[in-house]
One Martini backbone bead per residue (centre of mass of N, CA, C, O) as a GRO file, in nm:
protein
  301
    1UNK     BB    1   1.640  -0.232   2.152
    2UNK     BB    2   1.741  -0.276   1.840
    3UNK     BB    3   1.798  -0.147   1.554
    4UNK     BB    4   1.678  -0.089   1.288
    5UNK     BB    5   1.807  -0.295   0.991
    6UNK     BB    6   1.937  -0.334   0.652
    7UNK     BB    7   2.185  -0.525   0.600
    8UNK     BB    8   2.222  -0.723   0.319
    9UNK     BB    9   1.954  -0.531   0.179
   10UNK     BB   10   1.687  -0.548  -0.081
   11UNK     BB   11   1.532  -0.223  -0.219
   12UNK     BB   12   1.197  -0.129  -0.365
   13UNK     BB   13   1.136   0.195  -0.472
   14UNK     BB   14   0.793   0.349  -0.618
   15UNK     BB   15   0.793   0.685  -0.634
   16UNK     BB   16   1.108   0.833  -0.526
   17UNK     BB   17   1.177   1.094  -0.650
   18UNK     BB   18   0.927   1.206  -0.424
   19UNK     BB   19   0.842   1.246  -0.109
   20UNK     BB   20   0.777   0.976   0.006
   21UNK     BB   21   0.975   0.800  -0.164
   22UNK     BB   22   1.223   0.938  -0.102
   23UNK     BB   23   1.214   0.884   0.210
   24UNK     BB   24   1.222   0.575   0.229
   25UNK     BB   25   1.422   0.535   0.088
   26UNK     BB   26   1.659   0.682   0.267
   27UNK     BB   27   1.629   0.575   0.516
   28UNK     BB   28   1.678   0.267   0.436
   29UNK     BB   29   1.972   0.332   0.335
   30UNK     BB   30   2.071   0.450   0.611
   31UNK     BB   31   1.964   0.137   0.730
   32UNK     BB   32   2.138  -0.046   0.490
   33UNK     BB   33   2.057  -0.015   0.218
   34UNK     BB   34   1.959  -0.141  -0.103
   35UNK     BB   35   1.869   0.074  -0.377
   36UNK     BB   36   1.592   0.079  -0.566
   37UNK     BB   37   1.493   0.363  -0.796
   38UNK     BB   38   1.212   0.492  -0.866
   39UNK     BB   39   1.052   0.717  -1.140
   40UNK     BB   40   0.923   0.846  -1.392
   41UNK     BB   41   0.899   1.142  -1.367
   42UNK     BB   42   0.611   1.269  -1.364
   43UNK     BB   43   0.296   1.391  -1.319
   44UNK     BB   44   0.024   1.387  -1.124
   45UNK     BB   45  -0.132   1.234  -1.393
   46UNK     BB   46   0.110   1.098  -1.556
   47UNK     BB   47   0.226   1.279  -1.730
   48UNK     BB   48   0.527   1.199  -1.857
   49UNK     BB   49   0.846   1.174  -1.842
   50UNK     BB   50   1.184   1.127  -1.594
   51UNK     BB   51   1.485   1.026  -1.418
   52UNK     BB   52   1.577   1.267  -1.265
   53UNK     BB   53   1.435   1.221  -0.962
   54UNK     BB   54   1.595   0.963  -0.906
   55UNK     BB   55   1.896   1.062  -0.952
   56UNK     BB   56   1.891   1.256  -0.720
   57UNK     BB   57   1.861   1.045  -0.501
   58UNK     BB   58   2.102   0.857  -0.567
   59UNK     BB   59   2.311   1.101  -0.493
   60UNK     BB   60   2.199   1.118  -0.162
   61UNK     BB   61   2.295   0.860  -0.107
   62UNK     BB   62   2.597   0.870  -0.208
   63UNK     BB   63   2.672   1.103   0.001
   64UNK     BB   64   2.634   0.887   0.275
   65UNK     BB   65   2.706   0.579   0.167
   66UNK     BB   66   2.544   0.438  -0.021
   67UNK     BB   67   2.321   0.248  -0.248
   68UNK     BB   68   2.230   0.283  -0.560
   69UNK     BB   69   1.953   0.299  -0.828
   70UNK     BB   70   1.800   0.406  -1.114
   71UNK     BB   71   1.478   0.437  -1.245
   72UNK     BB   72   1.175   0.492  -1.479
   73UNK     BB   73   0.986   0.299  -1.507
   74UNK     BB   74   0.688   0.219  -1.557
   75UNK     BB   75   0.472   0.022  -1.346
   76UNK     BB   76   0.273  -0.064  -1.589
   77UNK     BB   77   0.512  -0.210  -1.711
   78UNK     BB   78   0.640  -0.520  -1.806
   79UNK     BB   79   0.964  -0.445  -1.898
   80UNK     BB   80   1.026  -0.253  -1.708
   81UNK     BB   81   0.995  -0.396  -1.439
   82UNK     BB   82   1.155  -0.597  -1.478
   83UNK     BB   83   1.422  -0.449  -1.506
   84UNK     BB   84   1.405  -0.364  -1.181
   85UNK     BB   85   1.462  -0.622  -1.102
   86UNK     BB   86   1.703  -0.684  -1.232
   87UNK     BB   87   1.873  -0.517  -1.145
   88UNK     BB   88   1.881  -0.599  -0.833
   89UNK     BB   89   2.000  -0.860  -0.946
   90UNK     BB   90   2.276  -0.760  -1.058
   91UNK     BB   91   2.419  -0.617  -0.807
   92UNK     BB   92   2.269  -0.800  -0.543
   93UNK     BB   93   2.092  -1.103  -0.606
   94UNK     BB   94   1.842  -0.958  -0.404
   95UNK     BB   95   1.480  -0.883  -0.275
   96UNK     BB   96   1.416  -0.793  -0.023
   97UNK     BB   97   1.188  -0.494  -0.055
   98UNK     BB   98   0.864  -0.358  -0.162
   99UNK     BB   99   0.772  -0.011  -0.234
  100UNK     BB  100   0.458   0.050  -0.299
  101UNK     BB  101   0.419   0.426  -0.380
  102UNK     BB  102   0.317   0.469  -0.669
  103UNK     BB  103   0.120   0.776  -0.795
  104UNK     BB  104  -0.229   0.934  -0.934
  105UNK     BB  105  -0.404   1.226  -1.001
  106UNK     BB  106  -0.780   1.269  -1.107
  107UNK     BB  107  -1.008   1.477  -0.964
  108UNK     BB  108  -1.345   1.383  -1.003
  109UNK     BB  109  -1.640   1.398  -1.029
  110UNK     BB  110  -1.846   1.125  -1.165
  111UNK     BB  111  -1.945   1.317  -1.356
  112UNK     BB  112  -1.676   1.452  -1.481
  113UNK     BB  113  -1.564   1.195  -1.516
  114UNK     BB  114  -1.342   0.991  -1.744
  115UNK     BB  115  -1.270   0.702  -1.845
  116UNK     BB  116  -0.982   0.786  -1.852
  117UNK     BB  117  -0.946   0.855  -1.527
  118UNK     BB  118  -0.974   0.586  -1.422
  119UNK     BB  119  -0.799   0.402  -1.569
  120UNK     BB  120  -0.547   0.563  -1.491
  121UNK     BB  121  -0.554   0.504  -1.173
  122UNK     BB  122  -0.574   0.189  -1.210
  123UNK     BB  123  -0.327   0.134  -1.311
  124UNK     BB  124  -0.106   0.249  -1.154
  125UNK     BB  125  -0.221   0.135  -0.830
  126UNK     BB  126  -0.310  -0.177  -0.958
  127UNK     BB  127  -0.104  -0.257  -1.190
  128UNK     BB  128   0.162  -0.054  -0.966
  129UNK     BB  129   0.165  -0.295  -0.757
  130UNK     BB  130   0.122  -0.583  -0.883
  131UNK     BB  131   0.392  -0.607  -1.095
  132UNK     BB  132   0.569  -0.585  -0.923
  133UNK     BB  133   0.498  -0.801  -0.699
  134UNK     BB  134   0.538  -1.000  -0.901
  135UNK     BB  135   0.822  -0.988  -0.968
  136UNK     BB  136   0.920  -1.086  -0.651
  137UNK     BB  137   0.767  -1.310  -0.555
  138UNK     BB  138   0.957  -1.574  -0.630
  139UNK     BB  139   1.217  -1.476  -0.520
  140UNK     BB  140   1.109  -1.393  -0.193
  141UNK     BB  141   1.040  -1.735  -0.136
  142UNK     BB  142   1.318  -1.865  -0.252
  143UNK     BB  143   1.426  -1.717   0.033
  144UNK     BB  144   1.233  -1.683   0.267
  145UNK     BB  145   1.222  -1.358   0.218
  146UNK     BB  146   0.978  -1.095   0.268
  147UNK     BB  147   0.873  -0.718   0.206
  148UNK     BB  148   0.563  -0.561   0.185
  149UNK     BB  149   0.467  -0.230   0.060
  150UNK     BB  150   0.160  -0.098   0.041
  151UNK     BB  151  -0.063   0.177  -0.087
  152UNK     BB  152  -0.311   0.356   0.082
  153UNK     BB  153  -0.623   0.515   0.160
  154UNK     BB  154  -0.891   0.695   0.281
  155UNK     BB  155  -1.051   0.688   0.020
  156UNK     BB  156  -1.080   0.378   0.053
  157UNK     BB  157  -1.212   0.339   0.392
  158UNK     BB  158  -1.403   0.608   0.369
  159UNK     BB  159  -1.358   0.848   0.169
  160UNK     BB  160  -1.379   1.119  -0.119
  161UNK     BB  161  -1.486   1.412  -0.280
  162UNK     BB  162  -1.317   1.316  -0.614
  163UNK     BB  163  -1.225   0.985  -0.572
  164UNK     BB  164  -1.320   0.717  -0.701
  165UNK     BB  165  -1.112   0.610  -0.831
  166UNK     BB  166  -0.865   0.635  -0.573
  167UNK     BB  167  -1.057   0.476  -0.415
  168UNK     BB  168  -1.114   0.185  -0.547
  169UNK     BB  169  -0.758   0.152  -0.591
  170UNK     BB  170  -0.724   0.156  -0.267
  171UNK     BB  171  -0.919  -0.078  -0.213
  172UNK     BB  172  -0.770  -0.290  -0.399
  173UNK     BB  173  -0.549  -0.321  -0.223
  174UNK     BB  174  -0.623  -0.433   0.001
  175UNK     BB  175  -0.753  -0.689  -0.176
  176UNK     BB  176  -0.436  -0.811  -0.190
  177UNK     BB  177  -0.307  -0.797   0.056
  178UNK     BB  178  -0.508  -1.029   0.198
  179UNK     BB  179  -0.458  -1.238   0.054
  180UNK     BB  180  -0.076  -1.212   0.036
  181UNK     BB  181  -0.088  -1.287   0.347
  182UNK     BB  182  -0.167  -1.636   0.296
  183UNK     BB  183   0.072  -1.671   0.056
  184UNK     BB  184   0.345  -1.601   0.248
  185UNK     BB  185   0.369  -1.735   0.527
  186UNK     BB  186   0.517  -2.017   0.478
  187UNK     BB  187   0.783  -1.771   0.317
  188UNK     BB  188   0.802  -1.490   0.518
  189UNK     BB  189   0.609  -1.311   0.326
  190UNK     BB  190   0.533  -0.988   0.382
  191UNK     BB  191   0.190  -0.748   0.395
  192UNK     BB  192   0.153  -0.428   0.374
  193UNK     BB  193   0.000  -0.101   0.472
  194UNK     BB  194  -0.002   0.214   0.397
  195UNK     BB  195  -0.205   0.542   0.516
  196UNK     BB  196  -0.100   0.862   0.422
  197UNK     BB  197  -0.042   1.132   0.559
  198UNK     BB  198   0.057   1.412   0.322
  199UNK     BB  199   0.305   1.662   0.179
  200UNK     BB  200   0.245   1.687  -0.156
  201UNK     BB  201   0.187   1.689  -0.500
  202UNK     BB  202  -0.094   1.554  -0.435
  203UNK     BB  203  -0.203   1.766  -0.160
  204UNK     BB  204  -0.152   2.051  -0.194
  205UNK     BB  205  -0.464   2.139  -0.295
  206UNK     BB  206  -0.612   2.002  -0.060
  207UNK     BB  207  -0.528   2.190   0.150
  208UNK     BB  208  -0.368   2.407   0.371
  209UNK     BB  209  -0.044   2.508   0.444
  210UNK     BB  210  -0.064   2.500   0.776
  211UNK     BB  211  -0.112   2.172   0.746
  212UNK     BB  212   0.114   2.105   0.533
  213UNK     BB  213   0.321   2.163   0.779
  214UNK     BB  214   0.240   1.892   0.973
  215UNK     BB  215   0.298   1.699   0.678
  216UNK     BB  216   0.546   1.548   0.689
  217UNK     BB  217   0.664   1.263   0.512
  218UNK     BB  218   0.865   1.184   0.765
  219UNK     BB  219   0.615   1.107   0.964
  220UNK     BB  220   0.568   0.814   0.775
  221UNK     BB  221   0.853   0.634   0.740
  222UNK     BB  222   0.846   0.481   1.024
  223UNK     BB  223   0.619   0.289   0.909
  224UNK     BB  224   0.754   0.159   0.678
  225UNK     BB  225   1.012   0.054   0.811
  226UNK     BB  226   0.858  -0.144   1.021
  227UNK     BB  227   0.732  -0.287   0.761
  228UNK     BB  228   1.016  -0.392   0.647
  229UNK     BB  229   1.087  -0.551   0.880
  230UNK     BB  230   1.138  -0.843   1.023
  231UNK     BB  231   0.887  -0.760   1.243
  232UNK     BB  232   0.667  -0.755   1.096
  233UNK     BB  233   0.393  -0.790   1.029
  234UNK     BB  234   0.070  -0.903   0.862
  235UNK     BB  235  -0.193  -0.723   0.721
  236UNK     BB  236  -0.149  -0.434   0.759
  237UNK     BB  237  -0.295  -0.099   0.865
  238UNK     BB  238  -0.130   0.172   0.852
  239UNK     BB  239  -0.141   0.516   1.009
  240UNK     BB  240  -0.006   0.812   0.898
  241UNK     BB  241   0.048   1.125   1.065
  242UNK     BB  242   0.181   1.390   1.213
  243UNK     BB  243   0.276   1.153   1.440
  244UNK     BB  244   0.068   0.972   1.404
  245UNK     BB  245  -0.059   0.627   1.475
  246UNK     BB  246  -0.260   0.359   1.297
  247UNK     BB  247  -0.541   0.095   1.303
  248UNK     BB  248  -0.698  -0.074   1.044
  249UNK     BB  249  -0.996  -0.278   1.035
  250UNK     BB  250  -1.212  -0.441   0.958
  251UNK     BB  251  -1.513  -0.523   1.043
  252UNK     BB  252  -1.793  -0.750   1.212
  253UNK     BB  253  -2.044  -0.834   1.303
  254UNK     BB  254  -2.255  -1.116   1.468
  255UNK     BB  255  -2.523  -1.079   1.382
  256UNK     BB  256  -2.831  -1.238   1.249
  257UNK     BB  257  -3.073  -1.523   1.235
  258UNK     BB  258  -3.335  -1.536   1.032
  259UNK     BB  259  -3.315  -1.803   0.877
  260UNK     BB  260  -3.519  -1.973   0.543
  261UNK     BB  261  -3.769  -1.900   0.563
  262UNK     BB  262  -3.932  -1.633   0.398
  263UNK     BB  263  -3.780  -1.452   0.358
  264UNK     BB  264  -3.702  -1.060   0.403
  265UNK     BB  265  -3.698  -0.760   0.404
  266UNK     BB  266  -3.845  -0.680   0.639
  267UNK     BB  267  -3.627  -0.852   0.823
  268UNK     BB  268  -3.401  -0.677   0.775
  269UNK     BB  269  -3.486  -0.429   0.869
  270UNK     BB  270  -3.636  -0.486   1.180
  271UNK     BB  271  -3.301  -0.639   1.212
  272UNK     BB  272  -3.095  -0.367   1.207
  273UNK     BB  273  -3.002  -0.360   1.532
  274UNK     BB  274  -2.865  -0.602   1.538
  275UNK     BB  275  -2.712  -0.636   1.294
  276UNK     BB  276  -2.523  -0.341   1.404
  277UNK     BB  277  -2.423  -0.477   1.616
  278UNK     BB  278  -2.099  -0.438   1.797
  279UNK     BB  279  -2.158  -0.663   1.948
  280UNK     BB  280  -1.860  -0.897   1.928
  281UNK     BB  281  -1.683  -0.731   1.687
  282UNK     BB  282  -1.494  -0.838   1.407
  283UNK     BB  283  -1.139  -0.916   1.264
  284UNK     BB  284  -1.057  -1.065   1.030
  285UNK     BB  285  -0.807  -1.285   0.883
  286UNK     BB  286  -1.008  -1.453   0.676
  287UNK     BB  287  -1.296  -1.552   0.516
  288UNK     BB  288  -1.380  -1.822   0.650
  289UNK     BB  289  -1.442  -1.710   0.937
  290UNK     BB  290  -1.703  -1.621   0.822
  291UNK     BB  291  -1.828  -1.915   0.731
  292UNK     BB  292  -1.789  -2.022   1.063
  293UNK     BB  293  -2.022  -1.811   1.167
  294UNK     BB  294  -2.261  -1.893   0.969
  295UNK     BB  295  -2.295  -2.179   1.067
  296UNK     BB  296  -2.308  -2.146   1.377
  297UNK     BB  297  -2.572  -1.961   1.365
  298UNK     BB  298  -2.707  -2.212   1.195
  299UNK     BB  299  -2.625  -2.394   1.482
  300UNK     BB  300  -2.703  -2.206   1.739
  301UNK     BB  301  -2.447  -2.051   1.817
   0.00000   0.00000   0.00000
């Protein structure tokens, strides 16, 4: 098969100032992406802010002949955002790719973190996940083609210790996903998610060394590449990390009908064994699917 190619094709991304987004972009670049590097350029808290790391990434496309431009605007300003939009539509007059990427922590137990703590998180992961999509969505439809990658995290799907806001927001772009790959599809418009492990400024304290030498940002990109490119799934969640890729899913198992009448708690207990059985259970593609379900087994199929 001929290799995956982006010539005469237009990519923003997120937080590509370093880490992930800095390989994303550049790899998009190298394979003819023309690319906007956004950036705020703060700390892992999300304070602070500078365009200098963009203009860096911009800098390193620009030195193997790739074509890039710098933004620095926080992704969840909505003048910011518009103008990185406007950007790319001045420059080469259409948006086909964007890799929400932009992310910070703020990690603390539930007793200790602060309402200021999670709000700025949610801010960030969830309303600089959002305001992107938001802004390329009717760009990419009147295109009939487009390709959008969000980031989620094992901490949202699985969950982990001190990180209540990131598990929260990282599973609420899953459930942003789910909706936008069903009102995408009649107009090409295709978005996934990946799941990525990697050694960044956000992880580098939570691993050991020799671990974070085996998670380099480099061995995600090739998954969040083929998830922008023509060939893409939709509404898929790709985890990758360490050159592992692997695929996450939503089960429901086929469950069991316990009546109408007299229903109670006791009746959900002793029929728990039932409800839990693996057997049978699918991954839905759809909310309907299960309401589709749920009447079946009301009329005993």
């Amino acid at each position: 098969m001929a290799d995956i190619r982006f010539d005469g094709k237009v990519a923003i991304v997120t937080g590509a100032g370093g880490g992930l987004g800095r390989q994303h972009a550049l790899e998009l670049a190298r394979r003819g992406a023309k690319v906007v590097v956004n950036d705020l350029g703060g700390s892992v808290d999300g304070s602070g802010g500078s365009s200098e790391a963009a203009t860096k990434v911009v800098e390193e496309i620009q030195a193997f002949g790739g074509e890039a431009l710098a933004n620095g605007s926080s992704v969840t300003d909505d003048a910011g955002v518009a103008h990185m939009v406007q950007q790319a539509m001045d420059a080469w007059g259409r948006v086909d790719i964007l890799v929400a990427n932009a992310g910070i922590l703020r990690d603390r137990t539930l007793s200790k973190m602060e309402l200021a703590d999670f709000e700025a998180v949610m801010q960030v992961h969830v309303w600089g996940t959002f305001k992107p999509i938001k802004a390329v969505w009717d760009i990419m439809k009147a295109q009939g083609y487009g390709r959008i990658v969000v980031t989620t995290s094992s901490s949202g799907l699985y969950g982990n210790f001190g990180q209540s806001n990131y598990g929260a927001a990282k599973m609420a772009i899953v459930g942003l996903m789910n909706t936008l790959k069903l009102e995408g599809q009649k107009t090409n418009v295709h978005i996934n998610a990946i799941s990525p492990v990697a050694a960044t400024r956000m992880t580098e304290g939570l691993m050991p060394p020799e671990i974070l030498a085996k998670l380099n940002p480099e061995y995600v990109t090739p998954g969040v590449v083929y998830l922008a490119s023509d060939d893409a799934p939709t509404g898929a969640i790709l985890a990758a990390g360490a050159g592992v890729f692997a695929l996450s899913r939503i089960y429901e198992t086929e469950g069991v009908y316990l009546g109408e009448g007299g229903l109670s708690a006791e009746e959900v207990r002793d029929s728990w064994s039932q409800i839990a059985d693996e057997a049978g259970q699918k991954a839905y593609f759809a909310g309907g699917e299960q309401g589709q379900k749920f009447f079946r087994k009301l009329s005993g199929g």
